[in-house]
N, C-alpha and C positions, 0 to 999 in steps of 0.2 A: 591786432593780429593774434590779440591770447584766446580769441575766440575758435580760429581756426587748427583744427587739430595736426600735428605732424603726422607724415605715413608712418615713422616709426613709435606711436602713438596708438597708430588706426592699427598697426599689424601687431600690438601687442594684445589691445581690447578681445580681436580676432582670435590670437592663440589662447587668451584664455578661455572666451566662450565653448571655442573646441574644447579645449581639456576640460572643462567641464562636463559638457555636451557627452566627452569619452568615460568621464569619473561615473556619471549618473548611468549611463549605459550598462560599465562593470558592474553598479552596482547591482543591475537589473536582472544582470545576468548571470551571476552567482547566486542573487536571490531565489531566480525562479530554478537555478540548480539544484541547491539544496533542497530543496519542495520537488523537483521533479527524483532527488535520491531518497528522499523519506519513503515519498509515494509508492515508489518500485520496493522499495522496503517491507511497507505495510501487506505492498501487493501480493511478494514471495512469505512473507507470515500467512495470512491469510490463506493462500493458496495451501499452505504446507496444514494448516488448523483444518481446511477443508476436506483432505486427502486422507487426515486421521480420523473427521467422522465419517466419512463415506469406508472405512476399515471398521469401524463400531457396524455402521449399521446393516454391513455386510453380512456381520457374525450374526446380528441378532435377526438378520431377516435368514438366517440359516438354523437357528435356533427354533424359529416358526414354522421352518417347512418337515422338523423331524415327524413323525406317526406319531399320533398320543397313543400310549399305553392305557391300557387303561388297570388301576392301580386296586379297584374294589372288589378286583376277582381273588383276590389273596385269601388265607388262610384265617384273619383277622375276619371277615367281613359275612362269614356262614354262606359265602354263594356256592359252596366245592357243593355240584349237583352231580 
């Protein structure tokens, strides 16, 4: 008979495999938490890095659309015709 298990035996093997079953779960799932709040993380930097050079390249694409003067008509340069 010590081969045959008791139910209070079989229903303990049971609640352990659950809690495990449950332990591995959490652990899965905090895992991929914190990986999914890095990510959003990275996302809002990024984002914010991105918004700074599209402000650069704003200015300097306004810097290119002023009129050249043109600087060799001066006083220095003998052109006063």
């Amino acid at each position: 008979m010590s081969n045959i298990m008791s139910l209070s035996e079989l229903l303990i093997i049971v609640l352990i495999e659950q809690s495990s079953i449950v332990t591995a779960l959490s652990i899965s799932v905090i895992f991929f938490l914190v990986l999914l709040i890095l990510g959003l993380r990275k996302s809002y930097i990024l984002r914010k890095e991105s918004d700074k050079l599209s402000e650069t390249f704003t200015i300097d694409t306004e810097d290119e659309k002023k009129v050249y003067k043109d600087f060799t008509e001066g006083h220095m340069y003998d052109n006063n015709h």
